[in-house]
C-alpha positions in Angstrom: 0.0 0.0 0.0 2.6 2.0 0.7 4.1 1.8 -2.4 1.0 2.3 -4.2 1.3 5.7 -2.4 4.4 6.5 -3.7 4.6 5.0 -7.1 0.9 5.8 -8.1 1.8 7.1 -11.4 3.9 4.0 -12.2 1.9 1.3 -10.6 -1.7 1.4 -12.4 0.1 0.9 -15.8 2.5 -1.3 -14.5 -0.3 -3.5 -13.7 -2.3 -2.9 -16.3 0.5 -5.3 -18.6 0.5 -7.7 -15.7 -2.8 -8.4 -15.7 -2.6 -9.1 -19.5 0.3 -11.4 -18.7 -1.2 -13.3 -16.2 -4.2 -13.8 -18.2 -2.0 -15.2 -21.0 0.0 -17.4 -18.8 -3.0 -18.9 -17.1 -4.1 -19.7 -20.7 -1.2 -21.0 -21.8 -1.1 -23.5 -18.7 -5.0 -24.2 -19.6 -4.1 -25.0 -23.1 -0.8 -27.8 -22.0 -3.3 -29.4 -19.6 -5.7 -29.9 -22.5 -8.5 -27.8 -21.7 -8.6 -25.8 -24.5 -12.0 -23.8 -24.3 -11.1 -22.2 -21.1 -7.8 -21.3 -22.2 -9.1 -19.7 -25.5 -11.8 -18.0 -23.5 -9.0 -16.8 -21.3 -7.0 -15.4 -24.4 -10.2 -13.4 -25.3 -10.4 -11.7 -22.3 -6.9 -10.8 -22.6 -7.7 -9.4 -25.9 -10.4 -7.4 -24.2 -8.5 -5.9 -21.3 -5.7 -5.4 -23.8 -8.5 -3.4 -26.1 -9.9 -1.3 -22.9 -6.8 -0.7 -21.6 -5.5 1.1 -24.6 -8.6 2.8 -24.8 -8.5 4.4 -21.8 -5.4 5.4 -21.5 -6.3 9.0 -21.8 -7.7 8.5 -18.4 -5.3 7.1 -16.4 -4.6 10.4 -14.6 -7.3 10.4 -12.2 -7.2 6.5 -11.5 -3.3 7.9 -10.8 -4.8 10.8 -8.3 -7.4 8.5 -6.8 -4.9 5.4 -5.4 -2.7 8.2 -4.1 -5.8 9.8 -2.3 -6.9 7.1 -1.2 -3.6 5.3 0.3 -2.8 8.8 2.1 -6.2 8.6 3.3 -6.0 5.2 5.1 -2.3 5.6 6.5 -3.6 9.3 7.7 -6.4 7.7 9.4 -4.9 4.9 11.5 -8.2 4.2 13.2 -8.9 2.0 9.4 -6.6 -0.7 9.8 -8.3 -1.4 13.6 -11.3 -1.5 11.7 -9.9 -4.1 9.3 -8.1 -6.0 12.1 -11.3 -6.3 14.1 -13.4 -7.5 11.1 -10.7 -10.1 10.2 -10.9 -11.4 13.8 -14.3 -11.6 13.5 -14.1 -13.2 10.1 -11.8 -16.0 10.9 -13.7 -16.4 14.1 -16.9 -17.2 12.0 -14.9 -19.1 9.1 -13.4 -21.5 12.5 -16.9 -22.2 13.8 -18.5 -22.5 10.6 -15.5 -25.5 9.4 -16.3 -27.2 13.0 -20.4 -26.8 12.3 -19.9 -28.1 8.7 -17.6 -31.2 10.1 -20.3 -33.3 11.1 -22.9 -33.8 8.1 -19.8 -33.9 5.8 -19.1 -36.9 8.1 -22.3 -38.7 7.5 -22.7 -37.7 4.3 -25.3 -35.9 2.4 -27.8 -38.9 1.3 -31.2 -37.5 1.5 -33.6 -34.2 0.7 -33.3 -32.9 4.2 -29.3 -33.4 4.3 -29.7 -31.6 0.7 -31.0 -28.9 2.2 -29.1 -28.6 5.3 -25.9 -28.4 2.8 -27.7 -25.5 1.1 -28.5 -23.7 4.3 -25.1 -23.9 5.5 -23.5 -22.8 2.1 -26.0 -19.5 2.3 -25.0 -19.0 5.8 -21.6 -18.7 4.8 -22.2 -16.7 2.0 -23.8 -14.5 4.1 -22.5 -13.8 7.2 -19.0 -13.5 5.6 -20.6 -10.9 3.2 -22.3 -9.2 6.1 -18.9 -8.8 7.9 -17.1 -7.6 4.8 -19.6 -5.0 4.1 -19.9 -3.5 8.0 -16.0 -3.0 7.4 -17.3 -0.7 3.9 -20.1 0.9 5.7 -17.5 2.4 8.2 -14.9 3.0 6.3 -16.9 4.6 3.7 -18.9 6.6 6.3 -15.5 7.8 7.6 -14.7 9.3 4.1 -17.8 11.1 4.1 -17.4 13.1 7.2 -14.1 13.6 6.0 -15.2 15.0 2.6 -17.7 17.1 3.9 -15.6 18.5 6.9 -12.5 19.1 4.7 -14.5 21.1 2.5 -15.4 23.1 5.2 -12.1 23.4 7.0 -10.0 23.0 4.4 -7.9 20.3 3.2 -5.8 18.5 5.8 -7.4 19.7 8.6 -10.4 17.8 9.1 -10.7 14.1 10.9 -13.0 11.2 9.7 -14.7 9.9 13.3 -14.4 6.1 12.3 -16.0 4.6 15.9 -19.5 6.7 14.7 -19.5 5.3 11.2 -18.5 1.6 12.9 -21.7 2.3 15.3 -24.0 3.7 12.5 -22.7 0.3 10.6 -23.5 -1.9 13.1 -27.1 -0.5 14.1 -28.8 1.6 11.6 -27.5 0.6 8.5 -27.0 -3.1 9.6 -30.3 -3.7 8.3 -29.5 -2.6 4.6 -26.5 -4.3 5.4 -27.7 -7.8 5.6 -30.3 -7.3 2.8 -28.0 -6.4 0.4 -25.6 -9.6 1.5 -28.3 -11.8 1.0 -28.6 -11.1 -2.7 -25.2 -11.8 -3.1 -25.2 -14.9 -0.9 -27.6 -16.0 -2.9 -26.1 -15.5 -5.9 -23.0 -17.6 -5.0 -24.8 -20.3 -3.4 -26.7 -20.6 -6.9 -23.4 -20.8 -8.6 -21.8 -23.0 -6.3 -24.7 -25.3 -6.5 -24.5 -25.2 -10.4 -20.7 -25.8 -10.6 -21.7 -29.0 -8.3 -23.7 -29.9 -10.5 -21.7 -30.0 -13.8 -19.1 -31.3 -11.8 -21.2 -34.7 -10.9 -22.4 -34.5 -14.5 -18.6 -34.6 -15.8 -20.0 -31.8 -18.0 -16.5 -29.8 -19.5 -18.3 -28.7 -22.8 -19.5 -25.6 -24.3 -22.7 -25.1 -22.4 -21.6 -25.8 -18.8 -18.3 -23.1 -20.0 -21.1 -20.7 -20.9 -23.2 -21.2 -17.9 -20.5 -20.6 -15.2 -19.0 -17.5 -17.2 -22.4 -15.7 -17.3 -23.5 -16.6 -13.8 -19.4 -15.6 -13.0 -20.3 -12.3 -14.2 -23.6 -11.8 -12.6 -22.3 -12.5 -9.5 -19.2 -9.9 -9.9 -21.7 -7.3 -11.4 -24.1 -7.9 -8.2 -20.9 -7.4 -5.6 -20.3 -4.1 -8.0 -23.2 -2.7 -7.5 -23.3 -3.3 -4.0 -20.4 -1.9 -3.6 -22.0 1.6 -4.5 -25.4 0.6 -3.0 -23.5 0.1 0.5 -21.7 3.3 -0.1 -24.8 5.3 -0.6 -26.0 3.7 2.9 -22.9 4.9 4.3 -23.0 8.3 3.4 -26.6 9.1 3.8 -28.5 6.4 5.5 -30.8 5.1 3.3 -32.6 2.4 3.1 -31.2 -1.0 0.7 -34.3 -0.6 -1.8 -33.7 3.5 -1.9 -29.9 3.3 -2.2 -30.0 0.5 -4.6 -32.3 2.8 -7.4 -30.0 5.8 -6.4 -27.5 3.4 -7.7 -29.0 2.6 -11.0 -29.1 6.4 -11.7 -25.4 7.0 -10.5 -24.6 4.1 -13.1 -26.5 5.9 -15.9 -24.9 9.1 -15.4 -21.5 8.3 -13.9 -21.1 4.6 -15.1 -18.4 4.9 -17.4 -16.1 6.7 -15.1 -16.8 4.7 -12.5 -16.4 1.2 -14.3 -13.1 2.8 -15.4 -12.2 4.0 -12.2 -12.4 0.5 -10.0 -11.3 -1.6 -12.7 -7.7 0.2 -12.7 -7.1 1.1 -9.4 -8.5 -2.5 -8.5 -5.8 -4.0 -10.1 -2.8 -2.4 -8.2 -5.1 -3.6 -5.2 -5.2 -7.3 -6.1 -1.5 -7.4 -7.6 -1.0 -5.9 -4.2 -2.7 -9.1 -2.3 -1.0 -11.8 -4.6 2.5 -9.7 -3.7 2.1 -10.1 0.2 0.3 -13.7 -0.1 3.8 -14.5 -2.1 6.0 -12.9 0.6 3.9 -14.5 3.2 4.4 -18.0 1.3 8.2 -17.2 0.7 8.7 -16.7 4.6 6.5 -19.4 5.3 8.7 -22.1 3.6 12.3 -20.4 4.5 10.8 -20.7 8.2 10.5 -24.9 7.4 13.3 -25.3 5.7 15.1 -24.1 8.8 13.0 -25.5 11.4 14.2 -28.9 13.2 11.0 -29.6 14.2 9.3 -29.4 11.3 9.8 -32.9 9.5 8.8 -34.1 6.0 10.7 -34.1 3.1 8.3 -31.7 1.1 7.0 -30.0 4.3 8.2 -26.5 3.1 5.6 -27.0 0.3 2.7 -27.4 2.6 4.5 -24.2 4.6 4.4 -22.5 1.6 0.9 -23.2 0.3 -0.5 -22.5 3.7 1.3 -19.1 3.8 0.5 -17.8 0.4 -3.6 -18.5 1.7 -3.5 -16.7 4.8 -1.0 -13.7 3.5 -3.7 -13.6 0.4 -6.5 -13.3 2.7 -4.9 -10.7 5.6 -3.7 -8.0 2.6 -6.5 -8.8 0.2 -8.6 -7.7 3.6 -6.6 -4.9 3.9 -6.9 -3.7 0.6 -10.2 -3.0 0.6 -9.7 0.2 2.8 -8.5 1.9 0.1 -11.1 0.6 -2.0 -14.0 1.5 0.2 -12.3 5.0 -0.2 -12.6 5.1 -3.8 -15.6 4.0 -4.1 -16.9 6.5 -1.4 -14.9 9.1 -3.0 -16.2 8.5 -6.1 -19.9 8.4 -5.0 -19.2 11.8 -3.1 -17.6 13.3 -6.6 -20.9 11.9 -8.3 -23.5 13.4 -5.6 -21.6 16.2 -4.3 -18.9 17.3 -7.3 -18.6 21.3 -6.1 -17.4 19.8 -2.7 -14.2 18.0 -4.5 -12.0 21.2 -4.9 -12.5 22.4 -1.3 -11.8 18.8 -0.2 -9.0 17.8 -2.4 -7.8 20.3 -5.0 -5.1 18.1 -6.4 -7.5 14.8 -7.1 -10.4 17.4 -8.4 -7.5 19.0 -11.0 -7.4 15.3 -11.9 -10.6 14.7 -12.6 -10.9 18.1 -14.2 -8.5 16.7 -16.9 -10.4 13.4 -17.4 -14.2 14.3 -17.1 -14.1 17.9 -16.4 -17.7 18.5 -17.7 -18.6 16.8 -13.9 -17.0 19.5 -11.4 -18.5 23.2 -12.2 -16.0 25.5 -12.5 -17.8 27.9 -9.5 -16.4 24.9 -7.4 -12.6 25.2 -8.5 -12.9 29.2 -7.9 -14.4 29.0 -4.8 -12.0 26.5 -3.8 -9.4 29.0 -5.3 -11.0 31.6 -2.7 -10.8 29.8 0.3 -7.0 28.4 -0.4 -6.7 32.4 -0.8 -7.8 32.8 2.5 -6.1 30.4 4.3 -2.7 31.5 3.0 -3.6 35.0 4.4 -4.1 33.7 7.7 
């Protein structure tokens, strides 16, 4: 994160090419094990991030301005990464009780209707809960952003504070109604899909068809935790309900949509290059520590070390990562709602925005903002 911080203006486009790498690679691999239509559907899609990435690289400025915003923004608010330590906790808690839960019918076996649907209900459950916990970490952090904003462009930038413990308590009373509703969808959504993939699996179905149906539920499901994304946001910032923030949504998407898409898709790639870098520095350390370790035996113990490492480093900084992509996504549903606010708040990310979809920010907002910078030196 840090780096992302410092190398902003390097590290989106850096990225950018590794994705397209690591797309090709991963069909090359699909291709020498002999599953050719996943690996020529994975060569399309690097075709198609190649294609967007090229087209957009007119707007890589204010991707640029918003992962150095928003990394300054989570290391100048230290109170974030209690809030993502807390939820982990509590994630892991659940993850633990919901393995020892699960232990038992998996036992036994699942033989008739009502060990069918027992399966199902635990696979919803934890779907859900884990979405739940995920999302109260969103709701605070991007509630934090929004007093933030609003305070900043009332006291000027760097000088306002972002009271985290309200937003945590507004997450986990008010808004943890609109909260759970929106997980459900999703939990739903992925129980569906697991269920499906099941079910082709049993079937031994590798052709065309069962391909078609996992990619399209694949991307329902990631559009769904999109969009919820900005529904939750929209609860954040100003308490509505799930049904209200989810239409306010719709219309942000129709006006704002392409910026937006743009906008997560490229700084959410220096965010997940970011999680695969510590789970492979976790893994690294995990097998130099059982390679030295007398009491570890097994000739290909280090492996295990290694594999176990890479999970749970994956899963800590992929966690933490999403602190500065709650901020984004706050910032950018602040930008959409409240855009004369931006150049009080943050001159230098508004100029960036100015440059990329200018039309968006009046300019009365960059000369009042002009104004009050006027003032403040005076003072």
């Amino acid at each position: 994160m840090a780096l992302s911080r410092a190398g902003a203006g390097i590290m989106i486009p850096v990225c950018m090419v590794g994705y397209i790498v690591l797309l090709v690679a991963v069909a090359v691999v699909l291709f020498a094990a002999g599953i050719l239509l996943y690996g020529i559907m994975f060569l399309v899609l690097a075709g198609l991030y190649g294609y967007f990435f090229y087209s957009w690289r007119d707007r890589l400025e204010f991707s640029k301005a918003m992962l150095r915003a928003s990394t300054t923004w989570v290391f100048g608010h230290p109170a974030s990464f209690a809030v993502a330590a807390a939820t982990l906790v509590v994630l892991v808690a659940w993850l633990l009780l919901w393995s020892v839960v699960v232990s038992a019918p998996l036992a036994g076996g699942f033989s008739s209707t009502g060990d069918f649907g027992l399966a199902v209900f635990l696979l919803l459950s934890l779907y859900w809960t884990t979405q739940v916990i995920r999302n109260v970490m969103h709701v605070t952090v991007s509630g934090g952003v929004a007093a933030w904003y609003f305070a900043a462009s009332a006291k000027g930038p760097g000088r306002a504070n972002s009271p985290l413990a309200s937003s945590l308590k507004r997450a986990m009373t008010t808004s943890l109604g609109p909260i759970c509703f929106g997980s459900l969808v999703v939990a739903i959504l992925k129980t569906i899909r697991s269920l499906v993939r099941y079910a082709l699996n049993a079937a031994d179905s590798r052709g065309f068809l069962a391909c078609v149906i996992n990619m399209i539920l694949s991307c329902i499901e990631s559009l769904m935790e999109l969009f919820n994304v900005y529904a939750f946001t929209q609860v954040a910032i100003y308490g509505k309900s799930y049904i209200r923030a989810a239409k306010d949504t719709f219309d942000l998407i129709n006006s704002h949509g392409v910026s937006g898409i743009i906008n997560e898709v490229l700084t959410g790639l220096v965010f997940f290059f970011g999680a695969i870098a510590g789970a492979l520095v976790c893994g690294a350390f995990s097998a130099l520590w059982a390679t030295r370790t007398a009491s570890v035996d097994g000739e290909y113990t280090w492996i295990t070390a290694g594999i176990g490492g890479l999970i749970i480093g994956y899963i800590i900084v992929a966690h933490v990562m999403e602190l500065p992509d709650s901020f984004v996504a706050a910032q950018f549903v602040l930008l959409a709602e409240e855009p004369e606010q931006l150049p009080l708040a943050d001159p230098a990310l508004a100029d960036a925005y100015r440059d990329s979809y200018g039309f968006l920010i009046p300019a009365s907002a960059f000369r009042a903002a002009e104004r009050a910078a006027s003032r403040s030196r005076r003072r």
